[in-house]
N, C-alpha and C positions, 0 to 999 in steps of 0.2 A: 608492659605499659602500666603505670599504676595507674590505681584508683582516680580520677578527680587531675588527671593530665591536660586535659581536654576544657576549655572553658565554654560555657551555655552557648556564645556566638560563632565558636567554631563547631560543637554538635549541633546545631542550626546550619551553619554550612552546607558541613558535611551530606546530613541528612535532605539538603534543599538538591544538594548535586543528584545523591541517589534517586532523589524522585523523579527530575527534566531526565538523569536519563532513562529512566524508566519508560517515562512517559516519549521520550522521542525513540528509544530501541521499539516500540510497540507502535508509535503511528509513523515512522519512518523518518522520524526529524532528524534534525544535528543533534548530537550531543552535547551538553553544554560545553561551554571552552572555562576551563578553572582561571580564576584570578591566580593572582601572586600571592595569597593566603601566610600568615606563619602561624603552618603547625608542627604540632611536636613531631620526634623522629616515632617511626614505628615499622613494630616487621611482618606485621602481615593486617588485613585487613576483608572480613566478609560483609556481604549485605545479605540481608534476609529476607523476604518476602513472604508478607502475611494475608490469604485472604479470609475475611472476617471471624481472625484467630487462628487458619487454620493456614499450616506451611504452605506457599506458592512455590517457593522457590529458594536456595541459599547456596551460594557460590562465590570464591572468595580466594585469597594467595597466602598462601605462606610467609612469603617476602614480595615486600613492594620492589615494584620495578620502573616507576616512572615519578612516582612521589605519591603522596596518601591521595589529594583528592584529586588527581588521574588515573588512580589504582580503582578509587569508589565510583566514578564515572563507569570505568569497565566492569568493574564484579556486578553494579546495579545493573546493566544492562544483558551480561552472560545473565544473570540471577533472573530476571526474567525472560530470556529466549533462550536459553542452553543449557538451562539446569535438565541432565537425562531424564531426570524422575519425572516428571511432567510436561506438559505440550506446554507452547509457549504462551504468556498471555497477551489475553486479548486485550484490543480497546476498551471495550466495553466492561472491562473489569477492573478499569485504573481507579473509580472510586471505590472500591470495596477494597481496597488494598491498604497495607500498612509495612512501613519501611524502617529497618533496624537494622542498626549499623554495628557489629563488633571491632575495634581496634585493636591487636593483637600486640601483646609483648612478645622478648623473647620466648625460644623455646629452650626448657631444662630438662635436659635430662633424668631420670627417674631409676628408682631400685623398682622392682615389680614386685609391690606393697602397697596395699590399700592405705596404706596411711603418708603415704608419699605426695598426697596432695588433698588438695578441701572442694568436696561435692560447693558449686556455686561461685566458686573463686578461682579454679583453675580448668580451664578446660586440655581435653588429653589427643595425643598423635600416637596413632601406633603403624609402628612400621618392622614388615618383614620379606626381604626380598623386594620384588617390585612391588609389595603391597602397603598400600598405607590409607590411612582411615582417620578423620580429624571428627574431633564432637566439642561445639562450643560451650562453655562454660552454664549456660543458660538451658542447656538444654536436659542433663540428669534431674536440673529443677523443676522445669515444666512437667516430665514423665513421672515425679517420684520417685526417683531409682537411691537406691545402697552404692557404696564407692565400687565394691563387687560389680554390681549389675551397670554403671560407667565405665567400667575396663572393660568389661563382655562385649557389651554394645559398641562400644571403639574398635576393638578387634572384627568383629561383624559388620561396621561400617566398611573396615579395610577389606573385605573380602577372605576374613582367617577367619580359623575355627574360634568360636566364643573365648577356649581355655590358651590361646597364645601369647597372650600378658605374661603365664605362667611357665610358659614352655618358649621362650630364648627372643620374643618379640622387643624389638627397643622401644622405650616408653618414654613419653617427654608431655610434658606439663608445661602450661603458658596463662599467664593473667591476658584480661580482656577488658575492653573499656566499653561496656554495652551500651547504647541507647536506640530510640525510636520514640518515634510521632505519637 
């Protein structure tokens, strides 16, 4: 997805979907019902959940399956009751929260090279066997990490040893269109 795909009233949208259903997966409402919207194509799509800074939640597709803002309706809603890492939240938590949407481009495949892609601009998939591990573009920036210490952490998302980047794991890179509230 490039850069700037996205115009201000559809990241409004977007971001207004993830919040109702945030807010209705947590007090039991409907979900909202999406308009007939036009937006861009795109192939995957996470929401993220922040509370005051700090990770709630973030769960998301690979490839969309019903269109983008049916896909952001469901990930905001898993992102707050079924992300494993976390119990799910509560009411009482929906003002301290803050909601960020990544919109996913393709994914490209990669040589297993630190220079294979850009800390900030692409985020990385590694997969080996049944194992696979995704780390959004956004996130070696927030930690501070080296392209090094983004491969390690991807592979240890998926459940591999750090050094599997290295040793025959498939690698793939994808642009993201970030925003939030």
């Amino acid at each position: 997805m490039a850069e700037g795909a996205l115009t201000t009233e559809q990241r409004r949208y977007l971001l207004g979907l993830a919040r109702d259903a945030i807010t209705a997966a947590v007090s039991g409402g409907r979900p909202p019902a999406p308009e007939a919207a036009d937006l861009p194509d795109a192939s995957g799509v996470f929401v993220t959940i922040k509370k005051r800074g700090d990770l709630r939640g973030c769960l998301g597709t690979l490839r969309i399956r019903e269109g983008l803002a049916e896909d952001v309706i469901r990930c905001a809603a898993d992102s707050a009751t079924a992300d494993p890492r976390f119990p799910p939240v509560r009411a009482g938590e929906l003002s301290d929260l803050s909601v960020e949407v990544s919109v996913l481009g393709p994914q490209e495949p990669i040589p297993p090279r630190e220079d294979a892609f850009s800390v900030g601009v692409h985020g990385l998939v590694v997969e080996e066997g049944a194992h696979r591990g995704l780390l959004l573009p956004q996130v070696p920036v927030e930690w501070g990490w080296t392209p090094e210490q983004f491969l390690r952490q991807t592979c240890v998302k998926a459940g591999l040893p750090p050094e599997a980047w290295r040793t025959g794991a498939r690698l793939y890179r994808f642009a993201a269109e970030v925003f939030g509230e």
